[in-house]
C-alpha positions as CSV (number, residue, x, y, z in Angstrom):
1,X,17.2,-44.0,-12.0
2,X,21.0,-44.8,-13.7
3,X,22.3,-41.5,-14.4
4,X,26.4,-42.4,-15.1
5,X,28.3,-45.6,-14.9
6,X,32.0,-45.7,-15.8
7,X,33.4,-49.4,-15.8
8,X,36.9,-50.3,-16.0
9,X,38.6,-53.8,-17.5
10,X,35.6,-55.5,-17.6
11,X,34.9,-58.0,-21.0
12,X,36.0,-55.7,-24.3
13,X,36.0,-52.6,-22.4
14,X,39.3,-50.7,-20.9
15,X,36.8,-48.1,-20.0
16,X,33.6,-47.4,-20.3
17,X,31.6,-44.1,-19.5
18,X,28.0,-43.4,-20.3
19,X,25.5,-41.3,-19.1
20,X,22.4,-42.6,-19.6
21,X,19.5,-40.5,-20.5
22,X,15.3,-41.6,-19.5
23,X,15.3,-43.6,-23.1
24,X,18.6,-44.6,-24.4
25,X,20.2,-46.6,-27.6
26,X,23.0,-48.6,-28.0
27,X,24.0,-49.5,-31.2
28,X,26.6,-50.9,-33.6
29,X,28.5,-53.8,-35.1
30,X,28.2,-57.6,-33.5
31,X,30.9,-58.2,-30.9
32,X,31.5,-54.6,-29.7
33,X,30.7,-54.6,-26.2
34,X,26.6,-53.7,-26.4
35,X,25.7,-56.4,-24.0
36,X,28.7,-56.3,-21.9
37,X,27.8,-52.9,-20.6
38,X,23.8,-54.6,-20.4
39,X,25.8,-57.9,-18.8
40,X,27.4,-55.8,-15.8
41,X,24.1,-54.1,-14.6
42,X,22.3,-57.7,-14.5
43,X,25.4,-58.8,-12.7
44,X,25.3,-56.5,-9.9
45,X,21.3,-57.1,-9.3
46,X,22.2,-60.6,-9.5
47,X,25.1,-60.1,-6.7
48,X,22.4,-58.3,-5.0
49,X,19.3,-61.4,-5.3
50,X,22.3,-63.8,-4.7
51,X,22.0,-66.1,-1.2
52,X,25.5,-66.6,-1.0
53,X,26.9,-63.6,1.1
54,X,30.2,-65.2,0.5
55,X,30.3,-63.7,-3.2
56,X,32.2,-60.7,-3.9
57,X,30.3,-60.8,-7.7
58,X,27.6,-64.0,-8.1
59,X,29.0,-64.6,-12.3
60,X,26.4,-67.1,-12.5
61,X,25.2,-70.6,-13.4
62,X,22.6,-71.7,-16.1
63,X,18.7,-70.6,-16.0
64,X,20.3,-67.0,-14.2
65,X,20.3,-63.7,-15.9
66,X,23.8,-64.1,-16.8
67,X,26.4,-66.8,-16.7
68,X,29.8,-65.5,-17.3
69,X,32.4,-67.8,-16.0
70,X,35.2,-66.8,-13.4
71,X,36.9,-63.8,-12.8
72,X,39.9,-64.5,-15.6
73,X,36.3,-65.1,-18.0
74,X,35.3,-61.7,-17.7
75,X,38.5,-59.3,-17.2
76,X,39.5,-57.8,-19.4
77,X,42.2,-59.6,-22.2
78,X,42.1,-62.2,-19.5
79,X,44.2,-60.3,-17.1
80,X,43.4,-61.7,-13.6
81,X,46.0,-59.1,-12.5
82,X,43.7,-56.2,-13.1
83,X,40.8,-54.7,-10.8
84,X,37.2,-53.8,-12.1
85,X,36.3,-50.9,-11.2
86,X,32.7,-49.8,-11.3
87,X,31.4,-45.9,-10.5
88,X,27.6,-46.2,-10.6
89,X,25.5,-42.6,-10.2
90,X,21.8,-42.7,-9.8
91,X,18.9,-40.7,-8.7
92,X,17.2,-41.3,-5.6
93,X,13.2,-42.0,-5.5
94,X,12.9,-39.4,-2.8
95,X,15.2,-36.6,-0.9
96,X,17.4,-39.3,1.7
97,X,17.8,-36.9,4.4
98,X,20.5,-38.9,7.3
99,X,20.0,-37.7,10.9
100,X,22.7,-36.7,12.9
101,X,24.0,-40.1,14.5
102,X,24.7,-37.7,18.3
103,X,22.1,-35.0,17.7
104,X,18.4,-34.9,17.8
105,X,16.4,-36.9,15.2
106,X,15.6,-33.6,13.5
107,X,19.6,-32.7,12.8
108,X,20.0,-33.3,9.4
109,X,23.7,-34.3,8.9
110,X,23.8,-35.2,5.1
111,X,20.7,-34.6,2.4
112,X,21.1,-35.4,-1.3
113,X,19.1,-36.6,-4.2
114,X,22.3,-38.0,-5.6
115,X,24.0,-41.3,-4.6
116,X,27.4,-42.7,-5.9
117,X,28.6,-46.6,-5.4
118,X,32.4,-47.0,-6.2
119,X,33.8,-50.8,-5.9
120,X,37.2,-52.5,-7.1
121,X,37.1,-55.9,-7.6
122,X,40.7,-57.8,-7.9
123,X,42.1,-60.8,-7.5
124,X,44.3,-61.9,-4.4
125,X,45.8,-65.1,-4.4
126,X,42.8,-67.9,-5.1
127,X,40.2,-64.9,-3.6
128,X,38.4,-61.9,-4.9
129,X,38.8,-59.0,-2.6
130,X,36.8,-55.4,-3.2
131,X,37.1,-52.1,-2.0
132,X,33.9,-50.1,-1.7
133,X,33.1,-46.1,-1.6
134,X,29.6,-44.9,-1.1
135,X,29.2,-40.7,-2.3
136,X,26.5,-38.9,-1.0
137,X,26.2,-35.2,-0.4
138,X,29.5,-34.2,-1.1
139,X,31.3,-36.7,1.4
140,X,33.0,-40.0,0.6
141,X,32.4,-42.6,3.0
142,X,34.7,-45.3,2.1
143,X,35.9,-49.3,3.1
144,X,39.4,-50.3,2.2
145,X,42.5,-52.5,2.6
146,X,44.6,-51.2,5.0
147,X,47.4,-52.8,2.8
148,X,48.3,-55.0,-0.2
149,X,47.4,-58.4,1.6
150,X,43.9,-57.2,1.8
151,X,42.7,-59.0,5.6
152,X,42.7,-55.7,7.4
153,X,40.0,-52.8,6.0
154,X,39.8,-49.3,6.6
155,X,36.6,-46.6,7.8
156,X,36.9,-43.2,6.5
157,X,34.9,-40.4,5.5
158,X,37.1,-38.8,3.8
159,X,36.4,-35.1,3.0
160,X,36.6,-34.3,7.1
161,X,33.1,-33.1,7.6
162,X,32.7,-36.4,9.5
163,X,34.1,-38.4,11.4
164,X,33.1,-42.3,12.2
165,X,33.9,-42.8,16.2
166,X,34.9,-46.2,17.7
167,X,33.1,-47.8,20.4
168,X,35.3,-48.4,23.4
169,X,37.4,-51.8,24.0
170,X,39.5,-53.4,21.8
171,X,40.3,-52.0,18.7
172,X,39.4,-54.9,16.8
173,X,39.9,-55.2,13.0
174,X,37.2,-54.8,10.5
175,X,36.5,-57.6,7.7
176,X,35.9,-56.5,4.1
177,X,32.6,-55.4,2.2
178,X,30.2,-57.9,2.0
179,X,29.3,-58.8,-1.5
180,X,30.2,-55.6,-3.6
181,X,28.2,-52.9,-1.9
182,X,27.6,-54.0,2.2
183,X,29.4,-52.6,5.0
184,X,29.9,-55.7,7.3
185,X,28.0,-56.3,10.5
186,X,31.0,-55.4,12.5
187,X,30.7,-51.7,11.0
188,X,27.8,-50.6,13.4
189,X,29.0,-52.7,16.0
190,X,32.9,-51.3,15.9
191,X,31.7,-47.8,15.5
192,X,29.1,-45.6,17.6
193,X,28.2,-43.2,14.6
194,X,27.7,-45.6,11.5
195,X,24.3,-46.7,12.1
196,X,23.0,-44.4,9.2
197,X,25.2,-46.3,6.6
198,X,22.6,-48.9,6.2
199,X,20.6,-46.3,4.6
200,X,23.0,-46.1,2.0
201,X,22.7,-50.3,0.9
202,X,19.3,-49.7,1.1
203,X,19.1,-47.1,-1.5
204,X,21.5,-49.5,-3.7
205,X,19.2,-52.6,-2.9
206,X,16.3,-50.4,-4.1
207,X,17.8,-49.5,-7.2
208,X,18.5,-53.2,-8.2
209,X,15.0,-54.5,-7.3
210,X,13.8,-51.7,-9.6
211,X,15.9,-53.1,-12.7
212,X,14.8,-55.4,-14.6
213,X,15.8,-57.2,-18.2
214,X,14.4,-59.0,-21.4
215,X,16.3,-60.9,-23.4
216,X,16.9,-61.1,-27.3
217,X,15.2,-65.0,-27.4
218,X,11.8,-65.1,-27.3
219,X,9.9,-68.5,-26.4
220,X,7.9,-69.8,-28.3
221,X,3.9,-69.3,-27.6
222,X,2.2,-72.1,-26.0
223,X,-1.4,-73.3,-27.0
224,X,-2.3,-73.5,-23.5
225,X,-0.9,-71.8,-20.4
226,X,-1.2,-72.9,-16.6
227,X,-1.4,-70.1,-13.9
228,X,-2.2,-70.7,-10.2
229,X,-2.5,-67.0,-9.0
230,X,1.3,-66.2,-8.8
231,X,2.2,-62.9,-9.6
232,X,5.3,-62.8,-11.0
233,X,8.5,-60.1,-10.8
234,X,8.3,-59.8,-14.3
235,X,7.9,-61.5,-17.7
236,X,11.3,-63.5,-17.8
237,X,14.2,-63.7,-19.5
238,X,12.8,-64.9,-22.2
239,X,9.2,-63.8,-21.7
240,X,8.3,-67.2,-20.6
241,X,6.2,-65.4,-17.6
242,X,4.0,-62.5,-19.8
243,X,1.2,-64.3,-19.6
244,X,1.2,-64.7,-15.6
245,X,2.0,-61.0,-15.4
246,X,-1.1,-60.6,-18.2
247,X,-3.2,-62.6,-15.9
248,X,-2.4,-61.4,-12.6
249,X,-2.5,-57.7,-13.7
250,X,-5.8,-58.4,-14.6
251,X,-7.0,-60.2,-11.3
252,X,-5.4,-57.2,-9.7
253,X,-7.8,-54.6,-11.4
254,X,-11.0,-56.7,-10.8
255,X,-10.0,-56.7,-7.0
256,X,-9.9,-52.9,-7.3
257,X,-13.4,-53.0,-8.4
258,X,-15.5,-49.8,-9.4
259,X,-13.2,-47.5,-8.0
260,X,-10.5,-48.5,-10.6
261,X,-9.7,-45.4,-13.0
262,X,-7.4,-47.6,-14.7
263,X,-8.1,-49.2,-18.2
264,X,-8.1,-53.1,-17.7
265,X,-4.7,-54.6,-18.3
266,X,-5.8,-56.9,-21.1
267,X,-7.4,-54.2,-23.7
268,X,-4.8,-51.9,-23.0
269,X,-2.2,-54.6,-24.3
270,X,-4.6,-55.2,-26.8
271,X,-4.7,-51.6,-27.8
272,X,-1.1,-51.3,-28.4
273,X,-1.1,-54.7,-30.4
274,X,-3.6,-52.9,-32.6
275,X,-1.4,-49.9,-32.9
276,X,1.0,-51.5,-34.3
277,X,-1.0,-52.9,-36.8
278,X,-0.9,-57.0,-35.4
279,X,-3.9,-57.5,-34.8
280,X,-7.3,-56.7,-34.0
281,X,-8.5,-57.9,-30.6
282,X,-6.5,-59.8,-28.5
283,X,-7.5,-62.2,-25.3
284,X,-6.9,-64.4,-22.5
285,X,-9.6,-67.0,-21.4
286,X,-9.7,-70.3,-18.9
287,X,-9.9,-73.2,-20.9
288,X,-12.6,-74.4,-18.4
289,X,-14.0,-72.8,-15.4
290,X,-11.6,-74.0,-12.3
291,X,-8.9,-75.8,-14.5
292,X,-6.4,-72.9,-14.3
293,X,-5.8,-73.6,-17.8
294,X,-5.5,-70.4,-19.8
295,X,-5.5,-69.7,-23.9
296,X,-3.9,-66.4,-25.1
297,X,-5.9,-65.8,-28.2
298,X,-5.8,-63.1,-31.5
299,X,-8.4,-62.2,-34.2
300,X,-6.6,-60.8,-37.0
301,X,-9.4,-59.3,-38.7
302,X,-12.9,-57.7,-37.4
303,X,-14.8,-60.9,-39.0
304,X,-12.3,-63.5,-38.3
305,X,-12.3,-66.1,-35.4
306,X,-10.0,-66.1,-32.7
307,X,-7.2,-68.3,-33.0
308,X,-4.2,-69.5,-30.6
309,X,-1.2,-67.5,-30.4
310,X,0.3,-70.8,-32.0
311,X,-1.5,-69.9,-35.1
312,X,-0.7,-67.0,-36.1
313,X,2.4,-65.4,-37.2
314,X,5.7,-64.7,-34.7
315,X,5.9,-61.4,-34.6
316,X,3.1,-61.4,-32.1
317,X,4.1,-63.6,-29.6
318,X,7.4,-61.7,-30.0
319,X,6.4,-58.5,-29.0
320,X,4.0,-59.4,-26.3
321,X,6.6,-60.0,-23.3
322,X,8.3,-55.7,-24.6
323,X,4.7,-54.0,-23.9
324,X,3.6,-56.3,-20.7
325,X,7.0,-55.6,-19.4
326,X,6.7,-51.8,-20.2
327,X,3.4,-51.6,-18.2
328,X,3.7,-54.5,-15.8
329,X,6.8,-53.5,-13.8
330,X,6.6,-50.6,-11.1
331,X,6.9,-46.5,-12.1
332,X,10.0,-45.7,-11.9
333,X,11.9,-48.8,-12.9
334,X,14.8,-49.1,-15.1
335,X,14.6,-51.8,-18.1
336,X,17.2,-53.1,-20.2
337,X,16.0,-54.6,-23.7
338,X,18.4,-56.3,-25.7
339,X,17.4,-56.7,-29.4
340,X,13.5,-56.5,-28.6
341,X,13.2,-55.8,-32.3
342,X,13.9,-59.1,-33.4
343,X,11.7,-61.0,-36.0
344,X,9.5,-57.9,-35.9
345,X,8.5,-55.9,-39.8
346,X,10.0,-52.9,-40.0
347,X,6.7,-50.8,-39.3
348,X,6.5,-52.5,-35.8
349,X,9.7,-52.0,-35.2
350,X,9.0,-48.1,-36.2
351,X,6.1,-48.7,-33.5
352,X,8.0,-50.0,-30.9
353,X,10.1,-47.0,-30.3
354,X,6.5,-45.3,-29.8
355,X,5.4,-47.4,-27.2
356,X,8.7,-47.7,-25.7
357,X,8.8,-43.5,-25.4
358,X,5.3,-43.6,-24.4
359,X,5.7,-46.3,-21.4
360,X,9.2,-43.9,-20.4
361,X,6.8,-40.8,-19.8
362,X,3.7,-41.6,-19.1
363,X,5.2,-44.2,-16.7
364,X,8.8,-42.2,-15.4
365,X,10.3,-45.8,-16.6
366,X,13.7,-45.6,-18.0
367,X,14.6,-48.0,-20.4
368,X,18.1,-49.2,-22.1
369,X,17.6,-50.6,-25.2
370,X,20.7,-52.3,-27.2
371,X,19.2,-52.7,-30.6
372,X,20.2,-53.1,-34.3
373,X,17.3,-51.8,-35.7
374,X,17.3,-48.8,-38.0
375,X,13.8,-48.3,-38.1
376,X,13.8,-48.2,-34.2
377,X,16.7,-45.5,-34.3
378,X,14.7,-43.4,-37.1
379,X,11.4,-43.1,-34.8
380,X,13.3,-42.1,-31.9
381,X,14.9,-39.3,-34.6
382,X,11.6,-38.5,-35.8
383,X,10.1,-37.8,-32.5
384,X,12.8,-35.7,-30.9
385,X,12.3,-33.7,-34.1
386,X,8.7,-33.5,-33.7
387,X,9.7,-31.8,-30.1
388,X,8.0,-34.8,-28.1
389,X,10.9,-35.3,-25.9
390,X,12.8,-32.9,-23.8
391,X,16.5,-32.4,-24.2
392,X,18.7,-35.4,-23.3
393,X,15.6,-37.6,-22.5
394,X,16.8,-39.6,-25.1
395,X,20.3,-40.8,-25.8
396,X,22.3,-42.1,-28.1
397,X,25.3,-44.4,-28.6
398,X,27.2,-45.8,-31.4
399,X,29.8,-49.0,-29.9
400,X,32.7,-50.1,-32.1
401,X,35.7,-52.4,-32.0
402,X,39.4,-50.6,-31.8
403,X,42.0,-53.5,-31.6
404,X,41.4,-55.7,-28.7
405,X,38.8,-52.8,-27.0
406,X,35.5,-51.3,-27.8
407,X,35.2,-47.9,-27.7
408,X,31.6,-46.1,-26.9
409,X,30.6,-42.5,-28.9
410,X,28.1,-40.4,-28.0
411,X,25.8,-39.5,-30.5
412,X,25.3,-36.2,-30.6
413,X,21.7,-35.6,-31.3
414,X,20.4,-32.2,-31.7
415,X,16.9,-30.3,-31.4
416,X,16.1,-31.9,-34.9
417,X,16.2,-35.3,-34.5
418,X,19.8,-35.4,-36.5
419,X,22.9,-37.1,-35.8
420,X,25.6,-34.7,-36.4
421,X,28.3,-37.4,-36.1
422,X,27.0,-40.0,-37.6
423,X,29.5,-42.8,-37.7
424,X,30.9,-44.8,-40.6
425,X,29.4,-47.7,-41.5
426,X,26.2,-47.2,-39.0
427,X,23.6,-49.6,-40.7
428,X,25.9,-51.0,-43.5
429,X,27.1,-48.8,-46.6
430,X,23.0,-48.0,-47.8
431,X,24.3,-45.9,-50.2
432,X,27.1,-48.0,-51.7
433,X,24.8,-50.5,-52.0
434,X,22.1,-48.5,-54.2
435,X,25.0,-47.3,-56.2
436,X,25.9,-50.9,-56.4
437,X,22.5,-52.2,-57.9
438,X,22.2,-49.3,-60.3
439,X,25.6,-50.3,-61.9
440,X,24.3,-54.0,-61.9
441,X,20.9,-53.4,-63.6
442,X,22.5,-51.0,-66.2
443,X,25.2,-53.4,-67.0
444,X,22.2,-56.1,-67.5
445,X,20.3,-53.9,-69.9
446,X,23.1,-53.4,-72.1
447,X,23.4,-57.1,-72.3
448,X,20.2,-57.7,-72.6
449,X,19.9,-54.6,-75.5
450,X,23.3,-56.4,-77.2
451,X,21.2,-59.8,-77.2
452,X,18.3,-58.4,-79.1
């Protein structure tokens, strides 16, 4: 789970730092840097999922989570001359206890719940070159140029508790990281102690398998869907796979048989849909037996018929691919929403906070939403007030523009749901605005009374 990330000359931001909490908001102004910060996460898992070992950072091509361009697209002003720098701090599934690499299997050398990834990315001549620094446990374990040039790269742990030892033979030279977080093969084979590093990519590997995104654009609903038994990773960018995950969730629990304790997957969608007031049964049938032809379908009312999600209104098939992906990926994952609120009323939007706070605990989930939505914002306000949430389980941040960089502010959000710095112009000037219509209307009625 993240905990901190600071990120340096990347997009609008000089520097960014934000610690996350289990649910946390981003909000402000278009163009501030809200899915930049969202935009760098998906670009390290999509480094990670990239086949190309060749890439120091994998910006992307159509159809992939993001496509950004070249280097000189996403530093900052432009500046191919400056490094990004990322600092990543998460929390480990599980205690990672590392063996002593010369001792017995039961020496523990380094234990820690804690893990920190550290990487510089510049350019060098036509290539990108990165620098890479794993934390764990107090000691820095790091890979480096030797020099400027950037061909020759450095070992170290570098507080002294440790020290990595060399194999006999040559003293060959080591390549740079692979990617932005591997130690290359050469590592374990250069040096007799550095075996355990490996333990370290896992954990990172692990962290991006476990993070996963939706997008702002919906697609549209289908009258007919085809499914062959796949389960899918997720829903999609765009949602384009919720009814696969629908239906193979849903294949999953029959499998389990009696001896599932778990409410099936379908009426448990269905009984958030209801919650939010969209409907009043919800289903998924075949078409025809064997055809693998499949019909997601709503009845509005407790008399009506069911219809296609074709027929009915957006907001629906909007909010479908939020609460599948909620419940559909694995405890303990971390999801980024981007405007989920989109073409939603403002009471489902209320809702939406609900379910999203209710997936986070029930589920240990931690979700990053970037959203515009007041009502959403409110909810979250209303239930930290109510004392449903634990101190900094959820946080709060308010982007804006300053000159040619976006700045980030924490906002501070106490035991009562209130904002104590609320920003200028959050959602608009609401009050300027009534003021604004009150003037209007009584100007009208004397115009009106002068007419008479």
């Amino acid at each position: 789970m993240l905990n901190h990330l600071t990120l340096e000359n990347f997009k609008i931001w000089k520097r960014l730092e934000i610690e996350f909490g289990q649910v946390t908001g981003i909000f402000g102004p278009n163009s501030t840097g809200k899915s930049s910060l969202l935009q760098w996460l998906l670009l390290l898992k999509q480094t990670k999922t990239a086949t190309d070992r060749g890439l120091v950072l994998d910006f992307g091509g159509p159809g992939q989570s993001v496509n950004l361009g070249t280097y000189r697209d996403v530093v900052h002003h432009h500046d191919d001359t400056l490094p990004v720098r990322s600092v990543l701090k998460w929390t480990l599934p599980k205690t990672l206890k590392i063996s002593n690499p010369e001792g017995k299997r039961t020496d523990v050398l380094f234990s820690g719940d804690d893990m920190e990834i550290d990487c510089v990315v510049y350019k060098h001549g036509k290539w990108l070159n990165t620098g890479l620094v794993y934390r764990f446990a107090g000691e820095d374990f790091s890979l480096k140029p030797k020099s400027a040039s950037g061909t020759s790269y450095q070992l170290k742990s570098a507080q002294g508790s440790f020290h990595f030892i060399r194999t006999r033979g040559r003293p060959w030279e080591l390549p740079g990281p692979v990617k932005n977080y591997l130690f290359p093969d050469q590592v374990k084979t250069y040096y007799k102690n550095a075996d355990f590093l490996s333990e370290f990519e896992h954990a990172y590997e692990t962290l991006m398998d476990r993070l996963f995104y939706l997008g702002p654009l919906r697609d549209y609903p289908q009258r007919e869907y085809h499914w062959a038994g796949a389960k899918p990773g997720d829903v999609g960018l765009r949602g384009e796979r919720t009814i696969d995950a629908i239906l193979s969730a849903i294949n999953e629990t029959r499998n389990r048989g009696r001896k599932t304790r778990y409410k099936p997957f379908q009426e448990f969608i269905a009984s958030w849909l209801q919650e939010l007031g969209l409907i009043h049964s919800f289903e998924i049938k075949e078409i025809a037996p064997g055809s693998n032809l499949y019909q997601a379908r709503i009845r509005q009312g407790s008399g009506s018929p069911y219809v296609p999600l074709t027929d009915v209104g957006f907001g629906v098939s909007q909010v479908l691919p939020a609460l599948v992906l909620l419940y559909f990926v694995p405890k303990g994952s971390t999801i980024l929403m981007e405007q989920p609120e989109i073409h939603l009323h403002p009471s489902v939007q209320s809702g939406l906070a609900d379910v999203i706070l209710t997936a986070a605990k029930t589920r240990n989930l931690q979700v990053l939403v970037e959203s515009h939505s007041e009502h959403l914002l409110r909810r979250l306000q209303r239930r930290v007030a109510e004392g449903d949430c634990e101190d900094g389980f959820v946080k709060l941040y308010f982007c804006r523009s300053r000159g040619l960089s976006a700045s980030l502010e924490d906002l501070k959000l106490n035991k009562f749901g209130e904002i104590q710095n609320w920003p200028e112009g959050f959602f608009g000037d609401e009050f300027g605005e009534i003021a604004a219509i009150q003037k209007a209307g009584l100007k009208r009625r004397g115009e009106c009374q002068q007419g008479a």
